[in-house]
PAPA-226071 format. One line per 3 residues: their letters; for each residue x, y, z of N, C-alpha, C. Coordinates in nm, 2 decimals. Example, Ala and Ser with C-alpha at 12.3 -4.5 7.8 and 13.67 -1.06 7.14 Angstrom:
BEGIN
AS) 1.32/-0.57/0.78/1.23/-0.45/0.78/1.32/-0.33/0.78; 1.28/-0.22/0.71/1.37/-0.11/0.71/1.29/0.00/0.79;
//
This chain:
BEGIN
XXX) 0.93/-0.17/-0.52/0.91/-0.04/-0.56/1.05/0.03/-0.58; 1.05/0.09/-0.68/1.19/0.14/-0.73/1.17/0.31/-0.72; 1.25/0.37/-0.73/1.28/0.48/-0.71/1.33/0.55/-0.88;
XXX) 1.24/0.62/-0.98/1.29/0.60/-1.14/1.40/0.71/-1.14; 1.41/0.79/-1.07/1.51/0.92/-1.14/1.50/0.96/-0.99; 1.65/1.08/-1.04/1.64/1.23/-0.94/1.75/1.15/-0.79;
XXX) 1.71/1.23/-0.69/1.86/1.22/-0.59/1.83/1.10/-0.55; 1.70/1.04/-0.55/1.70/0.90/-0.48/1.66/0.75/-0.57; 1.78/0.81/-0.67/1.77/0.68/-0.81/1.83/0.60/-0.75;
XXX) 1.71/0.50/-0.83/1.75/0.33/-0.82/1.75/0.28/-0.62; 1.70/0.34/-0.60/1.66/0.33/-0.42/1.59/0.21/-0.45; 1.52/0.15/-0.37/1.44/0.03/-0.40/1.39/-0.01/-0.22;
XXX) 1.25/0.01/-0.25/1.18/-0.02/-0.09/1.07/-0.13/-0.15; 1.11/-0.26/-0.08/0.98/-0.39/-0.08/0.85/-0.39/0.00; 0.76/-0.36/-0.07/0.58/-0.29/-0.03/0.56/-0.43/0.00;
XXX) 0.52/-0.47/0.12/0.49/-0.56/0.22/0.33/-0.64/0.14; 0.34/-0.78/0.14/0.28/-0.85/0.04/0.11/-0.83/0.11; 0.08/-0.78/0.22/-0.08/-0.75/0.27/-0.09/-0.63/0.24;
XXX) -0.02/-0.54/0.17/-0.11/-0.42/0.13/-0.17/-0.46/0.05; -0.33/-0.36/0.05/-0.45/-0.39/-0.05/-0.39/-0.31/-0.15; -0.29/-0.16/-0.19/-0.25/-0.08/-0.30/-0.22/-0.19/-0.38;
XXX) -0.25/-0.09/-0.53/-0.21/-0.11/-0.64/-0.10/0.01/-0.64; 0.05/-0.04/-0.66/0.19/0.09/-0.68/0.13/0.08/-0.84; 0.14/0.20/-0.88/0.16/0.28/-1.02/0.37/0.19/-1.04;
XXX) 0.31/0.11/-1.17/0.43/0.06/-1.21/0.55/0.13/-1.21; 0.66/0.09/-1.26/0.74/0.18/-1.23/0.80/0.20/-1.41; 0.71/0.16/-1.49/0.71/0.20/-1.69/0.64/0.28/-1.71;
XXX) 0.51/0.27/-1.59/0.43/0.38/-1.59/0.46/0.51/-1.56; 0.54/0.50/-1.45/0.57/0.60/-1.37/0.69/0.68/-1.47; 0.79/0.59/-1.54/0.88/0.67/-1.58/0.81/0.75/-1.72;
XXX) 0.74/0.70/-1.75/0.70/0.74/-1.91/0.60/0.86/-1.84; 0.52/0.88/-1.76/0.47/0.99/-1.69/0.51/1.09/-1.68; 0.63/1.07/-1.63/0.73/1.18/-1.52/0.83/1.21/-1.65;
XXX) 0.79/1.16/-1.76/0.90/1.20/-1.89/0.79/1.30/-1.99; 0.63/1.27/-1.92/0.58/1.37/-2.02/0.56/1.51/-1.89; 0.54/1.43/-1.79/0.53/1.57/-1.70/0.63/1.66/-1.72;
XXX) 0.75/1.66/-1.78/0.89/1.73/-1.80/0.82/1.84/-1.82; 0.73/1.78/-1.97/0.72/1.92/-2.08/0.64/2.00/-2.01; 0.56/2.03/-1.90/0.48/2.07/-1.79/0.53/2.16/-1.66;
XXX) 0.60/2.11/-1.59/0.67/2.14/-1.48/0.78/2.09/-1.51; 0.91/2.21/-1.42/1.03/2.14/-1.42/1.06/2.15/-1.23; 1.02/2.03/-1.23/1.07/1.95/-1.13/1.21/2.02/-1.06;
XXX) 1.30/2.06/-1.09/1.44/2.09/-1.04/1.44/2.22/-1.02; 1.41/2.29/-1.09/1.43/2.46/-1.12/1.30/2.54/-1.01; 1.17/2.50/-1.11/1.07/2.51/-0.98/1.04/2.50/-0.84;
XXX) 1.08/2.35/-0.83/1.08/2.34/-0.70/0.90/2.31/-0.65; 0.84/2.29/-0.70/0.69/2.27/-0.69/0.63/2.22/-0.54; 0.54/2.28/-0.47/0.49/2.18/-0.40/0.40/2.07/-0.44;
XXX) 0.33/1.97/-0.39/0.27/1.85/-0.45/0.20/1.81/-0.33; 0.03/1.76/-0.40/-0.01/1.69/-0.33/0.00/1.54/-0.42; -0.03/1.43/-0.28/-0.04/1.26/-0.35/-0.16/1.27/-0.29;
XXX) -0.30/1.22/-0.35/-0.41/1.17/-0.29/-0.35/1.04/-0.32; -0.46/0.94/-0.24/-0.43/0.81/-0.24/-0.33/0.76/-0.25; -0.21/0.80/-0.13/-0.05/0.79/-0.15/-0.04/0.62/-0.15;
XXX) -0.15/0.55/-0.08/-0.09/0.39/-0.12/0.03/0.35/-0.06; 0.12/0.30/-0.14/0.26/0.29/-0.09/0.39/0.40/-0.07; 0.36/0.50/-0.13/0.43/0.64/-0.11/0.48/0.62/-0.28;
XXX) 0.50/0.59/-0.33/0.59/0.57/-0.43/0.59/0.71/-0.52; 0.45/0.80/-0.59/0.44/0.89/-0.63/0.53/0.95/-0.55; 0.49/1.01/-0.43/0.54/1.10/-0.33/0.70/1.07/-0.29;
XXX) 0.76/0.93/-0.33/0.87/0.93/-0.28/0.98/1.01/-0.42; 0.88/0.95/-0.55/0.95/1.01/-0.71/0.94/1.16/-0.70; 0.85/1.19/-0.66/0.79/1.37/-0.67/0.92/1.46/-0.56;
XXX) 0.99/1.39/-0.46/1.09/1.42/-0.36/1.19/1.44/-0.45; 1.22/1.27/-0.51/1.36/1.23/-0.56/1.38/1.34/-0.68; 1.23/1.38/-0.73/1.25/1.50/-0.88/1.28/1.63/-0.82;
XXX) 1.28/1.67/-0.72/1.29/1.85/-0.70/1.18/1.90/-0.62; 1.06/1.85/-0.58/0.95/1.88/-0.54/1.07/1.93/-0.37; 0.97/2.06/-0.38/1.01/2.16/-0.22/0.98/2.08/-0.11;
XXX) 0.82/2.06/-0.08/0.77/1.99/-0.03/0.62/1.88/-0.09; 0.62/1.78/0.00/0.49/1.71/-0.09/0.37/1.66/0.05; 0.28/1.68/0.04/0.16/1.66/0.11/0.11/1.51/0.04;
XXX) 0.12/1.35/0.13/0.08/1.29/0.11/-0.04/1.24/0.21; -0.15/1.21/0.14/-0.30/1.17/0.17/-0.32/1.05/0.21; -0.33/0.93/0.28/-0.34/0.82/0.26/-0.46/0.79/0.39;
XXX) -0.56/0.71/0.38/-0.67/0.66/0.50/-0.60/0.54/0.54; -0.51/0.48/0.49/-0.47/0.30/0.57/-0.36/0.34/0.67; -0.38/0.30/0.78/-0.25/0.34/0.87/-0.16/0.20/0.83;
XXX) -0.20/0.12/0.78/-0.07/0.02/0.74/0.04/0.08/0.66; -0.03/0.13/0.56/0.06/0.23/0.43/0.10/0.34/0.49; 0.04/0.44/0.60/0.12/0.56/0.62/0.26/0.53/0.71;
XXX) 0.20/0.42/0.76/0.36/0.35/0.86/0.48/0.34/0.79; 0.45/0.25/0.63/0.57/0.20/0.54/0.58/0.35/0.52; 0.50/0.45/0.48/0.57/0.53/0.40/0.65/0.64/0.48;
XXX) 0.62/0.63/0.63/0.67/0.68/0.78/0.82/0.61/0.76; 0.82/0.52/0.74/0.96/0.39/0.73/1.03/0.47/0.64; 1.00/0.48/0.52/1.09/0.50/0.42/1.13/0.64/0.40;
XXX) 1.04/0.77/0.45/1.12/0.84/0.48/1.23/0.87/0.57; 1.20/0.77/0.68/1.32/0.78/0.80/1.46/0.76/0.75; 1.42/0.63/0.65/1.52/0.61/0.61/1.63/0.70/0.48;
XXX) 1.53/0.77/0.46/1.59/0.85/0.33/1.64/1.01/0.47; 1.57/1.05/0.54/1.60/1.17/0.62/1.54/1.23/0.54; 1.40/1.23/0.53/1.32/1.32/0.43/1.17/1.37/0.52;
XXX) 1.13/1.32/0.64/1.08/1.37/0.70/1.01/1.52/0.68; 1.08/1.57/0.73/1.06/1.71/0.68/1.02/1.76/0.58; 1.03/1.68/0.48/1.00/1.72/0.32/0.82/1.70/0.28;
XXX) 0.77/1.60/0.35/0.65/1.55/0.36/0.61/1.58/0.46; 0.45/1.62/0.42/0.33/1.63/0.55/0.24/1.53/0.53; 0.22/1.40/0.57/0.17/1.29/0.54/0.03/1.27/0.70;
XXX) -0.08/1.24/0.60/-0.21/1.28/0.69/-0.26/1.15/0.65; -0.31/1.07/0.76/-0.41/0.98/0.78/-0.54/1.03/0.76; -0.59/1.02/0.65/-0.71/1.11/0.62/-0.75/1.06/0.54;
XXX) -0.93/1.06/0.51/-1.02/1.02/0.40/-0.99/1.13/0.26; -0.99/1.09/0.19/-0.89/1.19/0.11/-1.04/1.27/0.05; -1.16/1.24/0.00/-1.24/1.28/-0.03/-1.32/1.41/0.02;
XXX) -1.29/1.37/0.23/-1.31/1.49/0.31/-1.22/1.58/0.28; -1.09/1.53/0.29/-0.93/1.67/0.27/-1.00/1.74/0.19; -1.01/1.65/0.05/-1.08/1.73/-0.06/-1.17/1.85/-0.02;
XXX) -1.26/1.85/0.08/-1.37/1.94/0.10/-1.31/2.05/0.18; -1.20/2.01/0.28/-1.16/2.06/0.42/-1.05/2.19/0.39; -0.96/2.11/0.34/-0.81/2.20/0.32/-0.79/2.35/0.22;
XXX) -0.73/2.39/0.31/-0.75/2.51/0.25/-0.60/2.55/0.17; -0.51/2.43/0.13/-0.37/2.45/0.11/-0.37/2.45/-0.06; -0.27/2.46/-0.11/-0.29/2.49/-0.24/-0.16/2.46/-0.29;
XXX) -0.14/2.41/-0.44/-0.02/2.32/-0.51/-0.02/2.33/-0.60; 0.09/2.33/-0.63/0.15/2.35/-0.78/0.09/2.23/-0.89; 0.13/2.10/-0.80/0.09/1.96/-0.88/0.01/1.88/-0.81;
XXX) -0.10/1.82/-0.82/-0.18/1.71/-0.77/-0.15/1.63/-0.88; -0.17/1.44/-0.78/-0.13/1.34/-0.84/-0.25/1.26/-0.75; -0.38/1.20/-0.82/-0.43/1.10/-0.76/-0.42/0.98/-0.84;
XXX) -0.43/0.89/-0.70/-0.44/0.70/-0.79/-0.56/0.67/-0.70; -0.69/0.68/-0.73/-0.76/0.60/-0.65/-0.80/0.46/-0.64; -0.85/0.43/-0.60/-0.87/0.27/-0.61/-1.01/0.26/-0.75;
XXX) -0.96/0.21/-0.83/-1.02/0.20/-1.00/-1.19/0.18/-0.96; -1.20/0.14/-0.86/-1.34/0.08/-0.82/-1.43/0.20/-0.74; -1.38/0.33/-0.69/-1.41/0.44/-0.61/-1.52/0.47/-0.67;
XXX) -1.65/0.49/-0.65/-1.77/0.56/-0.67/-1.76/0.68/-0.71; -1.64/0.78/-0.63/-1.66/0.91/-0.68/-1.52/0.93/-0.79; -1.49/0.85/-0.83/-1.35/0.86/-0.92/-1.43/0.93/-1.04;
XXX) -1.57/0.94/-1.08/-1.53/1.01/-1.18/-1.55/1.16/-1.14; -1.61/1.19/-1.05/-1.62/1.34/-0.99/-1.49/1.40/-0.91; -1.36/1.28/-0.92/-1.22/1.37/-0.90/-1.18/1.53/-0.92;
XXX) -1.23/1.54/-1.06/-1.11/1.62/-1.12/-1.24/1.75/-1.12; -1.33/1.75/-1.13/-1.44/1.84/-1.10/-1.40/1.87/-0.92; -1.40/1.78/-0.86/-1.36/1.84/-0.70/-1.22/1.92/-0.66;
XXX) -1.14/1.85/-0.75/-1.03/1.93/-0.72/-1.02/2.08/-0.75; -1.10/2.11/-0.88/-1.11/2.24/-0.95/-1.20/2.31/-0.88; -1.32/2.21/-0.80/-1.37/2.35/-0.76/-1.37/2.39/-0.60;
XXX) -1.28/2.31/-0.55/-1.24/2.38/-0.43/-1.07/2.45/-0.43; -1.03/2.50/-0.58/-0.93/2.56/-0.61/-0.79/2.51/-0.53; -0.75/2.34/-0.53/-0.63/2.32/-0.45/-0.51/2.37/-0.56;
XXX) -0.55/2.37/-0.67/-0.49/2.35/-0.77/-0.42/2.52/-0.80; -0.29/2.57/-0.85/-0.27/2.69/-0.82/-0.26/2.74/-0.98; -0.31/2.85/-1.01/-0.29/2.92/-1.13/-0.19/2.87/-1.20;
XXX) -0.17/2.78/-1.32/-0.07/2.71/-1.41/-0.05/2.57/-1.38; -0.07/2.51/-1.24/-0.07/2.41/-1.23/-0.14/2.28/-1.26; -0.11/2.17/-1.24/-0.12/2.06/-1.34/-0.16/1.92/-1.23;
XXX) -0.28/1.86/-1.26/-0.38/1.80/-1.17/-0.35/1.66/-1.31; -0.30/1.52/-1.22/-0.31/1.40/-1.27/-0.36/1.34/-1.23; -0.48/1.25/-1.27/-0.52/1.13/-1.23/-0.53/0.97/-1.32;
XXX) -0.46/0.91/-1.22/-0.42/0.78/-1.26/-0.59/0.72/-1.26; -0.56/0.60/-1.37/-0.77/0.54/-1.33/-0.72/0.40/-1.44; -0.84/0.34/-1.45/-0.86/0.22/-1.53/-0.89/0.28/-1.70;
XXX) -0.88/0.17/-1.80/-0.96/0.22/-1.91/-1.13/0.22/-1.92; -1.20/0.23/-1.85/-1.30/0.25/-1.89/-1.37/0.39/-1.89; -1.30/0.47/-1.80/-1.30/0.60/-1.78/-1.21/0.69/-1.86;
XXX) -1.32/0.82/-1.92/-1.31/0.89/-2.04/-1.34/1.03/-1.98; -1.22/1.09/-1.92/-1.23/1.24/-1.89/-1.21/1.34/-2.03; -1.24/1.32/-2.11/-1.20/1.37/-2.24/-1.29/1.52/-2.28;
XXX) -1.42/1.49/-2.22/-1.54/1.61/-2.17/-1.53/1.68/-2.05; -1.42/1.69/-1.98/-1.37/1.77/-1.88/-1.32/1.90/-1.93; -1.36/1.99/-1.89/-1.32/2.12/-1.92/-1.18/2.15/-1.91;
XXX) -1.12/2.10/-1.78/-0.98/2.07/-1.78/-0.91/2.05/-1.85; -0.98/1.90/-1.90/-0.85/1.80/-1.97/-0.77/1.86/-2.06; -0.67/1.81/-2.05/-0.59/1.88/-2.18/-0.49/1.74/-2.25;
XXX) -0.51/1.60/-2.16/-0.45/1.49/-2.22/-0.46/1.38/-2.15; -0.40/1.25/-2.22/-0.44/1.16/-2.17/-0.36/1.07/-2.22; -0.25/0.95/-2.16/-0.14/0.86/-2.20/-0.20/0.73/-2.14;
XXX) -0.15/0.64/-2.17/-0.22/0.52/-2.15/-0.06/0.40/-2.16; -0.05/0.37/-2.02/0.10/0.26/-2.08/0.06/0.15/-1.97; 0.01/0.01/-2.08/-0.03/-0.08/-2.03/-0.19/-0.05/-1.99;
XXX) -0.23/-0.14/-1.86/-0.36/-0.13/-1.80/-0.37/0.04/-1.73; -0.27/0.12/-1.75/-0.26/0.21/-1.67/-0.27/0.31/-1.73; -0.37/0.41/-1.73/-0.42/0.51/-1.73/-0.43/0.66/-1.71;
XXX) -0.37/0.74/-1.75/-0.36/0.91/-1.70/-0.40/1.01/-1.76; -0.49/1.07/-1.67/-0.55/1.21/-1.73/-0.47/1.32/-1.67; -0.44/1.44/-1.77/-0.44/1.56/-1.70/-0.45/1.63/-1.74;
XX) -0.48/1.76/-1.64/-0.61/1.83/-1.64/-0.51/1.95/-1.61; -0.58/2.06/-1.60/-0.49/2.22/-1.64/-0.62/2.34/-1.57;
//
């Protein structure tokens, strides 16, 4: 896992071969974070951010390295919240993240916090992956202008979302986002 841009370029943390995650590539990730530009500016802003399904941290560690104030990452595997515990120690970023061992679907219901950017990757196979982006909208995490991504497979077509406003596709990988 590579680090694409911002204070913590070209960093590089090795995601331990028994994680079940799939990391969002890192072609994916830069061609993303090159259309999120036109969207949010990362540096000026200063955005807070949630990661559902932080996985390996890797959104959440790019969302740091770009300007994000602070980032709230989601993750249910305590194998992955350890690595991602690791790699902040090692950056001294601690502080920058509030990282919760949590079913992300409950947070979804529970939290009463609110963000500039949400970034989900669920696992392509989730039952409720297509009711995502309808949950996020209607428990308002999402804040007036801000901009809700979800990573998915191709077989899924948020294109009838009242949200959606686009949708990029690099490789097997997948992104909607929603407004």
């Amino acid at each position: 896992m590579r680090v694409v841009a911002g204070k913590y370029r070209g960093r590089h943390f090795d995601v331990p071969r028994t994680f079940k995650a799939r990391p969002t590539t890192d072609f994916a990730k830069e061609n993303l974070f090159n259309v999120l530009r036109s969207y949010i500016d990362f540096e000026e802003e200063a955005p807070t951010a949630l990661d559902l399904f932080a996985g390996t941290g890797s959104i959440t560690l790019e969302l740091l390295s770009r300007g994000c104030r602070h980032v709230t990452a989601v993750e249910l595997d305590p194998q992955h919240i350890s690595f991602i515990r690791q790699f902040l120690r090692q950056l001294r970023a601690e502080e920058d993240v509030t990282l919760l061992r949590a079913d992300v679907l409950r947070f979804l219901r529970k939290t009463p916090a609110t963000y500039d950017f949400i970034f989900a990757d669920p696992p392509y196979a989730l039952p409720e992956l297509e009711q995502l982006p309808d949950q996020v909208f209607q428990t308002s995490l999402l804040n007036p202008g801000g901009l809700f991504v979800l990573e998915h497979g191709k077989a899924q077509d948020f294109s009838g979302n009242p949200h959606f406003i686009g949708h990029r596709a690099y490789g097997s990988v997948n992104f909607s986002l929603f407004r």
